[in-house]
C-alpha positions in Angstrom: -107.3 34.8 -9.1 -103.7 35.8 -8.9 -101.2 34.6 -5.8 -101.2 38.7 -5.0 -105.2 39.0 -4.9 -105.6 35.4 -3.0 -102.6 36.7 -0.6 -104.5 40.0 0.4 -107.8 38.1 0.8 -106.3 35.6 3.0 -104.6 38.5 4.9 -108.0 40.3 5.3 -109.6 37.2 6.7 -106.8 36.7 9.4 -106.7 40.2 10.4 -109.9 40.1 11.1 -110.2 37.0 13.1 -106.5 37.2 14.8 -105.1 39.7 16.9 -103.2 42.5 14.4 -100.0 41.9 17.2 -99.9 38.2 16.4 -99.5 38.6 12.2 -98.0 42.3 12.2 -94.8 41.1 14.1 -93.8 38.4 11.7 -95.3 39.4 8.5 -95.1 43.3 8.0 -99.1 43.2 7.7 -101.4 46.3 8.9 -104.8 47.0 8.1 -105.5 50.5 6.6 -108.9 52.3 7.1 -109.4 54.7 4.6 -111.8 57.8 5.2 -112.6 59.1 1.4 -110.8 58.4 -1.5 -107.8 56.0 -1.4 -105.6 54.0 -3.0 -102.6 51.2 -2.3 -100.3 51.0 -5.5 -102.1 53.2 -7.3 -105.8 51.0 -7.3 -108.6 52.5 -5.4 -109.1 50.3 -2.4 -112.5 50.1 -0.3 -112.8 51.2 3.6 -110.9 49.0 4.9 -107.7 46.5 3.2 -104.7 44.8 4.0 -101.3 46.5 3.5 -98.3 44.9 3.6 -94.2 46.4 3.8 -93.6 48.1 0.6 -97.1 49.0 -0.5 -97.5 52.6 -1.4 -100.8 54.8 0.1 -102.1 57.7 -1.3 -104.4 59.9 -0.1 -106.8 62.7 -1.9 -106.6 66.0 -0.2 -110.0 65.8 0.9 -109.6 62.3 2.6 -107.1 60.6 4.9 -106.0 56.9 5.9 -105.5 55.4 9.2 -102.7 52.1 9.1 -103.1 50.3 12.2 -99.9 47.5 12.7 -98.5 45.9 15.8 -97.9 48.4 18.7 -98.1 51.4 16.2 -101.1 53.5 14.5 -100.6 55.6 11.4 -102.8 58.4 10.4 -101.8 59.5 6.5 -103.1 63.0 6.4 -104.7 64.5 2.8 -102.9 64.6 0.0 -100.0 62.6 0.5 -98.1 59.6 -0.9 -96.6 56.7 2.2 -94.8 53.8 1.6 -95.3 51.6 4.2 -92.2 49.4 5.2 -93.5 47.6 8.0 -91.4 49.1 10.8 -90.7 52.3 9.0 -92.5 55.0 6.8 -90.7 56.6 3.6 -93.0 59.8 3.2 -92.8 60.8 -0.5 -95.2 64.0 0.3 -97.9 65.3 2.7 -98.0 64.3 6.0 -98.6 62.0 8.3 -99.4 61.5 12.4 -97.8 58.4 13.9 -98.0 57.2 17.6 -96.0 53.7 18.6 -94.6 51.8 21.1 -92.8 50.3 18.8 -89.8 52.8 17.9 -91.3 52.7 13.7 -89.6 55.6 12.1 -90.5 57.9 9.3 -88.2 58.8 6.5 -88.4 62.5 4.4 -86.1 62.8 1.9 -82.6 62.1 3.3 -84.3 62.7 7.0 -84.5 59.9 9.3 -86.8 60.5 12.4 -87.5 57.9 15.1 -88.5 57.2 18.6 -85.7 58.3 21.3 -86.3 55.0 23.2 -88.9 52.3 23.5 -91.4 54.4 25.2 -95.0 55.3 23.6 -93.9 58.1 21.0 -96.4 60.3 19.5 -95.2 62.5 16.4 -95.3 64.1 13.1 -93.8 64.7 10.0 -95.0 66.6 7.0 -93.2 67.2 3.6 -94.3 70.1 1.7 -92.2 71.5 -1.4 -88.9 70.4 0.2 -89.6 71.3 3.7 -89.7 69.1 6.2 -91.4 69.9 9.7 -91.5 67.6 12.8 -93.5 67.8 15.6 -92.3 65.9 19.3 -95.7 65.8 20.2 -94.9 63.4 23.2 -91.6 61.5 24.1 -88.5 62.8 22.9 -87.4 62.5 19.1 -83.9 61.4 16.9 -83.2 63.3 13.6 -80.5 62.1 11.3 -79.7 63.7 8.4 -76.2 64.5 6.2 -75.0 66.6 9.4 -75.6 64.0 11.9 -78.0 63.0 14.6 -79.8 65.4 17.9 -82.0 65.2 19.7 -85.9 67.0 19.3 -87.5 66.8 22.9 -90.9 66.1 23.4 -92.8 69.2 22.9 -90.8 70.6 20.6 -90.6 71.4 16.1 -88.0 71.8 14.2 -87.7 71.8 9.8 -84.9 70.7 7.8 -84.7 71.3 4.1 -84.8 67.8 2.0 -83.5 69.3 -0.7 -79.6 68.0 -0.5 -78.0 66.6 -4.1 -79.3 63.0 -3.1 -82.9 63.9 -2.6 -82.8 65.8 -6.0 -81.1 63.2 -7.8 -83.8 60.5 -6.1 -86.7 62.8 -7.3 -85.0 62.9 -10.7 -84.9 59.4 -11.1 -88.4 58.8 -9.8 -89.6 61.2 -12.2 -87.9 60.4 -15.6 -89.3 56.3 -14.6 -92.9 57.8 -14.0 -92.2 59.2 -17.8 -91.0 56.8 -18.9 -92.8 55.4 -22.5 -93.9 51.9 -21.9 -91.9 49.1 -24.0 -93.7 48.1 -27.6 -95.6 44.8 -27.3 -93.2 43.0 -29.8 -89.5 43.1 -30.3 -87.8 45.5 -32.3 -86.5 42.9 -34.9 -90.9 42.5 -35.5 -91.6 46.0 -36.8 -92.7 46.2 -40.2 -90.2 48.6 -41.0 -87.2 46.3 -39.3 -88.2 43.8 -41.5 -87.7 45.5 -44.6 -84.5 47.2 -43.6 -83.5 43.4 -43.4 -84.9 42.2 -46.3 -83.6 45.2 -48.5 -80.2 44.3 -47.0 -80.2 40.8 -47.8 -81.6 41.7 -50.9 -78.5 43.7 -52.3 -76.1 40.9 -50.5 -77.5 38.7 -52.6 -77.2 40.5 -55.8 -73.4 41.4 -55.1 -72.6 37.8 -54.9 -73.6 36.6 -57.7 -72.5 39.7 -59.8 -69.2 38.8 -58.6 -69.3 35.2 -59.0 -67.2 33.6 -62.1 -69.2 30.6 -62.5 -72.8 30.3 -64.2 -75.9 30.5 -61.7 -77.1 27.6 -63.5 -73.9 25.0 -65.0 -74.0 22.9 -68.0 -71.4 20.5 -66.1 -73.0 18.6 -63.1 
């Protein structure tokens, strides 16, 4: 079993026997609760798993994923991809429903929004072909983006357009390493046909020496 299986076991275990509070704070851990299909870095994962700061959720768009961490609960709505940073969410699409105590925050794009203070915050933010809508569903909300920071009070939506020259060339980049051809299993210098470029070169190296060579390949004279 590899360190990254034995680590998630272990994880699951303490979860389940400790108080989230006491691991979450110092370790990034949550426990995610899956209703339907999900997965966490792309491998389907059962009702229930350890997640940990930098794992990636994805949901199907007829399912949905509940992250519960220290002081703050995550519900990732259908059809969306989360990366969970421990005290932060970097929403790549969909949408999700977060309430803390905890001040987490939830990136879009080049959209920060977070907790106005260290009250109980209930909000959300959904993604959706650029656009970017946020709720204040209760407490009052900060949203930074390239032309600053306000204020959303509670109660209150507002949308922003993700799509500024860094978000494109972030999606760019994302995109050409998702299509990206994997690497041969050897080393170029291994193919067949390397190998006989090289051997047709030292070949005709060869020859030209000893064409030009004075002296007999074999002398009389020792």
């Amino acid at each position: 079993m590899g360190n990254s299986a034995f680590c998630r076991m272990v994880s699951c275990v303490l979860l389940l026997i400790v108080p989230a509070s006491l691991l979450a704070a110092d370790s990034g851990a949550a426990m995610l609760y899956s209703s339907g299909a999900a997965w966490v870095n792309g491998s389907h994962v059962p009702n229930s798993s350890a997640i940990f700061a930098g794992d990636m959720v994805q949901t199907r768009s007829d399912s949905a994923a509940n992250i519960h961490a220290a002081g703050s609960s995550i519900t990732v709505l259908g059809d969306s991809l989360v990366k969970f940073q421990g005290a932060s969410l970097n929403l790549e699409h969909g949408g999700v429903s977060v309430a803390t105590s905890k001040s987490l925050s939830a990136v879009a794009g080049d959209i920060r929004i977070a907790p106005a203070s260290g009250a109980w915050t209930e909000f959300n933010v959904s993604d959706t072909n650029g656009l970017v809508r946020i709720v204040a569903s209760k407490g009052d909300l900060t949203v930074t983006d390239d032309n600053g920071t306000v204020t959303l009070p509670q109660g209150q939506t507002t949308t922003r357009d993700d799509q500024s020259p860094q978000s494109d060339k972030k999606k760019k980049d994302k995109k050409q390493a998702a299509g990206a051809v994997p690497a041969a299993g050897g080393g170029v210098l291994d193919s067949p046909i390397a190998i006989g470029i090289g051997g047709a070169a030292i070949g005709g190296v060869t020859a030209w020496v000893l064409t030009r060579n004075d002296d007999p390949l074999s002398p009389t004279k020792p």
